[in-house]
C-alpha positions as CSV (number, residue, x, y, z in Angstrom):
1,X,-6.0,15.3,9.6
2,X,-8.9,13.9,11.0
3,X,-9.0,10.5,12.4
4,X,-9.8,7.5,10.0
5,X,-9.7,4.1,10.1
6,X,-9.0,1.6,7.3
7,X,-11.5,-0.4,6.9
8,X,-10.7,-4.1,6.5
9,X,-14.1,-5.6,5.0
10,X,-14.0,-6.9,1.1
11,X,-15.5,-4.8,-1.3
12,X,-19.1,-4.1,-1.9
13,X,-19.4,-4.7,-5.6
14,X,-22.5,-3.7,-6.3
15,X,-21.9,-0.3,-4.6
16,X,-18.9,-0.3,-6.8
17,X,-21.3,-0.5,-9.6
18,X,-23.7,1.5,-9.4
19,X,-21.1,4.3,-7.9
20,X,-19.0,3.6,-11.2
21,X,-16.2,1.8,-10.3
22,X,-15.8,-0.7,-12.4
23,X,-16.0,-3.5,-9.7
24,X,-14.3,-6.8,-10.7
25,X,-13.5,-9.4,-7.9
26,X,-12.1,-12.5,-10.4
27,X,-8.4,-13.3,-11.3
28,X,-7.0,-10.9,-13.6
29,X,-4.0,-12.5,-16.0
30,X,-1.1,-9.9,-15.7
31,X,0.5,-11.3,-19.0
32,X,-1.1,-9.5,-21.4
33,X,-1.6,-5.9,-20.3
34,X,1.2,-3.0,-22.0
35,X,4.4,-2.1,-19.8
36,X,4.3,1.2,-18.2
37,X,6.1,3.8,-20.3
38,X,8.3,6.0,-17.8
39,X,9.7,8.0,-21.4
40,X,9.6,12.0,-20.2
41,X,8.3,10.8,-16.9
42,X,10.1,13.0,-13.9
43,X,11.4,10.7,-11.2
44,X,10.1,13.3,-7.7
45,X,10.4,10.7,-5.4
46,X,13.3,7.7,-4.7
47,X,14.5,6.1,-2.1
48,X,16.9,3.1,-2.3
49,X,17.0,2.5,1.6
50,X,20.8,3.2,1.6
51,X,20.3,4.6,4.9
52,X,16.3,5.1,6.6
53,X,15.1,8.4,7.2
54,X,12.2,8.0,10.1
55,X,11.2,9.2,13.4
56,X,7.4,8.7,15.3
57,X,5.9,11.4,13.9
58,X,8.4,13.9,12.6
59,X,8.9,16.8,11.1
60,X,11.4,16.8,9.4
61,X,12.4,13.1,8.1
62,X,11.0,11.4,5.0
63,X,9.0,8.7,6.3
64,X,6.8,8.6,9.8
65,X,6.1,5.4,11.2
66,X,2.6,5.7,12.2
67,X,-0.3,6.7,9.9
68,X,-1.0,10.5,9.8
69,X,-4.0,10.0,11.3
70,X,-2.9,7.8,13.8
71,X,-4.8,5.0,13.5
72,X,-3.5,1.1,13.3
73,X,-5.3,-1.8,11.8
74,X,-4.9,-5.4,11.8
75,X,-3.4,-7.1,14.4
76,X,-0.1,-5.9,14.8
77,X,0.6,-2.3,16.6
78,X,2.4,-0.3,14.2
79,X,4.9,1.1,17.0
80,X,7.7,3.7,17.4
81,X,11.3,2.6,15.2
82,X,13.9,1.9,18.4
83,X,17.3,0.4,17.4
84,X,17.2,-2.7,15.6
85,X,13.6,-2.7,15.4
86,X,10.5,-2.7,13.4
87,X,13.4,-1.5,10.8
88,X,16.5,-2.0,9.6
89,X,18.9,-1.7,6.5
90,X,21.5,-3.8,4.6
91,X,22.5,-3.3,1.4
92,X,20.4,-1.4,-0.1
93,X,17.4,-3.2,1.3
94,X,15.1,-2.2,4.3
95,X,13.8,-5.0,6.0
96,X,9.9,-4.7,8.5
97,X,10.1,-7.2,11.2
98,X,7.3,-8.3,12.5
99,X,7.4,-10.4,15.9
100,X,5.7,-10.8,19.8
101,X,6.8,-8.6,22.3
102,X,7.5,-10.1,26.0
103,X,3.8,-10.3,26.8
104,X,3.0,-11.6,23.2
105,X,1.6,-8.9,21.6
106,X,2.7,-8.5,17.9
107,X,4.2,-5.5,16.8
108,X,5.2,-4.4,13.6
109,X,6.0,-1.4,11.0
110,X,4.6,1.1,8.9
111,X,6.3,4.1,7.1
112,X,4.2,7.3,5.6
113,X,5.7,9.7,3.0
114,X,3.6,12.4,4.8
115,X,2.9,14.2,8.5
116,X,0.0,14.7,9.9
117,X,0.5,18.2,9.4
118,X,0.4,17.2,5.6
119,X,4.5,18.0,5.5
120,X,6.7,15.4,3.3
121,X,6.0,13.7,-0.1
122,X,2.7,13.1,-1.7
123,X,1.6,13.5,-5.5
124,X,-1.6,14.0,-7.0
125,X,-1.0,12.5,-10.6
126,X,2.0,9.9,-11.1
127,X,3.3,6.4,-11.1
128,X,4.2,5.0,-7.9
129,X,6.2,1.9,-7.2
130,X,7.8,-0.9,-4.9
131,X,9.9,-3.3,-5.3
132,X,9.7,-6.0,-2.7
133,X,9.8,-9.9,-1.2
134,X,7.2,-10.8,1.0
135,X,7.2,-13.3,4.3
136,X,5.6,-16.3,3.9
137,X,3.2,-17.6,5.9
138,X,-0.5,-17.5,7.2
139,X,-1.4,-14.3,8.9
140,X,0.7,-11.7,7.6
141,X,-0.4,-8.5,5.4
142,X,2.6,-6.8,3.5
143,X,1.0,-3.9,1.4
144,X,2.5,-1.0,-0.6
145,X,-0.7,1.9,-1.1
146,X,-1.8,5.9,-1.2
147,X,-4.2,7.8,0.2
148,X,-5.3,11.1,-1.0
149,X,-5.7,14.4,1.7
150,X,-9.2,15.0,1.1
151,X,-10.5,14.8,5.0
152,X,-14.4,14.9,3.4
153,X,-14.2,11.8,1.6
154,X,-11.2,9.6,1.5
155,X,-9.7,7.7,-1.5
156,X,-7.4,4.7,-1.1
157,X,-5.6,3.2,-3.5
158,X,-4.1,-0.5,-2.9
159,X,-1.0,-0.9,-5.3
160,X,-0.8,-4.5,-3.3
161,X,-2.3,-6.4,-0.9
162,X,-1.2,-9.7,0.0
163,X,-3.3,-12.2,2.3
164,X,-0.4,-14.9,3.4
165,X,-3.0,-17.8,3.2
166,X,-3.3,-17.1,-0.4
167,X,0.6,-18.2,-1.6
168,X,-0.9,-18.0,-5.6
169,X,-2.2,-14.4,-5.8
170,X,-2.1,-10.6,-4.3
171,X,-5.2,-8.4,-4.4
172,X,-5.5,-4.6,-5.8
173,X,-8.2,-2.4,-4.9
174,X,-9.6,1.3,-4.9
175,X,-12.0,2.5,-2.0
176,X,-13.7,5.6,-1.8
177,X,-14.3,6.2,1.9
178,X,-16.7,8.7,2.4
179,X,-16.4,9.9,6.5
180,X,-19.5,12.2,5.9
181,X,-22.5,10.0,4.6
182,X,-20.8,6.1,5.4
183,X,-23.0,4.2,3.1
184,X,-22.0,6.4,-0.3
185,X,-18.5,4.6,0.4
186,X,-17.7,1.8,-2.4
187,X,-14.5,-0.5,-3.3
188,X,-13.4,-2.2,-5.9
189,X,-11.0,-5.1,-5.8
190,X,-9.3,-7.6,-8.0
191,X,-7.1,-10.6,-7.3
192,X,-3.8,-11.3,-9.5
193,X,-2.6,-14.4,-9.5
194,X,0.8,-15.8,-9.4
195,X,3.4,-18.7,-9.8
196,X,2.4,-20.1,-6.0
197,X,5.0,-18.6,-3.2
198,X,7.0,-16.5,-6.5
199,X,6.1,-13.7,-3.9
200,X,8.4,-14.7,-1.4
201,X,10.9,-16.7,-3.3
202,X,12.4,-13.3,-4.8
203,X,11.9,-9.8,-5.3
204,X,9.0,-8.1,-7.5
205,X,7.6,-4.6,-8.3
206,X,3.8,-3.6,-7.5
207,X,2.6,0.2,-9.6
208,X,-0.1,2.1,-9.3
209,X,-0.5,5.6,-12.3
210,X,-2.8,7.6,-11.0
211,X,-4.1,9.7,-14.0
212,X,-7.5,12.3,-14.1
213,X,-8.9,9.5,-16.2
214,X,-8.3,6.0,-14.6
215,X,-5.9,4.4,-12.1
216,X,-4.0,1.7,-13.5
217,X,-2.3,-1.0,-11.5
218,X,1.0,-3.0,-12.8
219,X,2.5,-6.0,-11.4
220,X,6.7,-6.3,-12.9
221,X,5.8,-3.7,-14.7
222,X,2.9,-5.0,-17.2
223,X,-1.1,-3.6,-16.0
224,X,-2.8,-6.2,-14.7
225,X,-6.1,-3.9,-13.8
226,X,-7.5,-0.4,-14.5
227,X,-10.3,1.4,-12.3
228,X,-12.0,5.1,-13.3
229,X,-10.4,7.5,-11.8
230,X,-12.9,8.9,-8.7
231,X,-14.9,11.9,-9.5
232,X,-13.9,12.8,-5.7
233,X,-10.2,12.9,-6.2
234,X,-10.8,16.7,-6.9
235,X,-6.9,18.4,-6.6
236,X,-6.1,16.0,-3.8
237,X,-2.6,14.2,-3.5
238,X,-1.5,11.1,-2.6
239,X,0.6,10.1,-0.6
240,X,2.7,6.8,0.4
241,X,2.2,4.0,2.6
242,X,4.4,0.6,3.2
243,X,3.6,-1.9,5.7
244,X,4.0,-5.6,7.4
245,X,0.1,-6.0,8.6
246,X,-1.0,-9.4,10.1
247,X,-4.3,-10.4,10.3
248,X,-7.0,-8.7,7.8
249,X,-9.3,-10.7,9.5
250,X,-8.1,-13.7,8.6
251,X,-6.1,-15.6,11.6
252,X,-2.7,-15.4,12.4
253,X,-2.2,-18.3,14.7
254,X,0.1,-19.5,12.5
255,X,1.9,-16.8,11.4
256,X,6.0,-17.4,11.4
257,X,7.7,-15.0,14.5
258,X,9.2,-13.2,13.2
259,X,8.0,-12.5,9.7
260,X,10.3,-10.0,7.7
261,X,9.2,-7.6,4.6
262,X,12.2,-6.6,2.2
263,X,11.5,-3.7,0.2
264,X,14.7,-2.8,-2.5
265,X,13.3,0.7,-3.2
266,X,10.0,2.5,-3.4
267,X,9.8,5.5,-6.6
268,X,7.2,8.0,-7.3
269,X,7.0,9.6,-11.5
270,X,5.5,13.0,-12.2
271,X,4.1,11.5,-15.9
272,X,4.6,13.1,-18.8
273,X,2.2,15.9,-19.8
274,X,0.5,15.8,-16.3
């Protein structure tokens, strides 16, 4: 795959616009959207994190610990797994450390469902989710999200985002990244709010269904935000990212070391008649 980098910006809603995304950047009340309906769905992806399956860069295990393009973002190095360290399970529950090395660098994790020889999990239509508790604190980035294999023009699908300064909401977002002609590339994003620091005080699942039509995003299980689906998409597949950023751009000064990410399970559905 050729390199790319994630960019870190907030959308450009009036590219959105005019590009067709429907660009929305207020709160959006998760209360009142349907449930996602799993009935005839095919389960094609599940791990519980009884055990992890990772290396650097494979082949060969489920998850990679780097992006398949190798490139980091935020302010933590996404590094090599080494005993004890960015990962470990317990019970059923993987846990992404993020802390200062000796020199005071912070280093964190990331795990990919693909290689960067395009080997391991991805989907192109389906229902992906995580269930997870987030670290508290100022600075840090957790974030659950796909990205499809077209090299030509990129999309990126944000099931969660969450900005530690902001204890009472999470951002979801599309982006189109387009690596040949830079200035066709457009995001959307919207904000769900939440009972302030429910986010860390227990566990909650984040869903994206990625169908030929739209992509909708869930929150416990009930849509909280639904984009058109990119005309770009073509017969791409996605696959799945999990990760303890810091930064974003906002500062991390503050940020608690360590700062941990728990993730109970992350699940991929093939969707019925797709």
């Amino acid at each position: 795959m050729a390199f790319f980098v994630r960019v870190l910006s907030v959308t450009a809603v009036g590219l959105a616009a005019a590009a067709g995304l429907a660009a929305y950047t207020g709160a959006l009340d998760q209360f009142f959207g349907e449930r996602i309906d799993l009935e005839g769905a095919e389960l094609v992806f599940e791990d519980n994190f009884d055990a992890l399956d990772v290396s650097a860069w494979g082949p060969g295990t489920r998850w990679i610990a780097h992006t398949p393009w190798n490139g980091d973002f935020g302010d933590a190095k996404f590094v090599d797994p080494r005993e004890g360290f960015p990962f470990t399970v317990q019970d059923g529950v993987l846990s992404i450390e993020a802390r200062r090395d000796e020199a005071g660098k912070w280093e964190s994790g990331l795990l990919a469902s693909a290689d960067p020889k395009g080997d391991g999990f991805s989907l192109l239509y389906g229902y992906f989710e995580m269930r997870a508790r987030f670290p508290e604190g100022a600075g840090t980035w957790p974030a659950f999200w796909l990205i499809d294999r077209n090299e030509a023009r990129t999309i990126e699908v944000d099931a969660v985002e969450h900005y530690g300064h902001e204890p009472a909401r999470y951002s979801a977002s599309l982006h189109v990244w387009d690596r040949q002609v830079p200035e066709n590339s457009r995001s959307a994003t919207g904000h769900v709010p939440v009972s302030e620091s429910s986010l860390y005080s227990g566990f909650h699942t984040y869903g994206v269904a990625v169908g030929p039509m739209t992509i909708d995003y869930y929150f416990n299980g009930r849509k909280v935000w639904s984009q058109p689906t990119p005309v770009e998409l073509g017969d791409g597949s996605f696959y799945m990212l999990v990760d303890l950023g810091l930064g974003a751009g906002w500062p991390i000064e503050d940020a608690p070391d360590p700062s941990v990410m728990e993730v109970d399970y992350v699940k991929a559905w093939r969707l019925a008649g797709e």
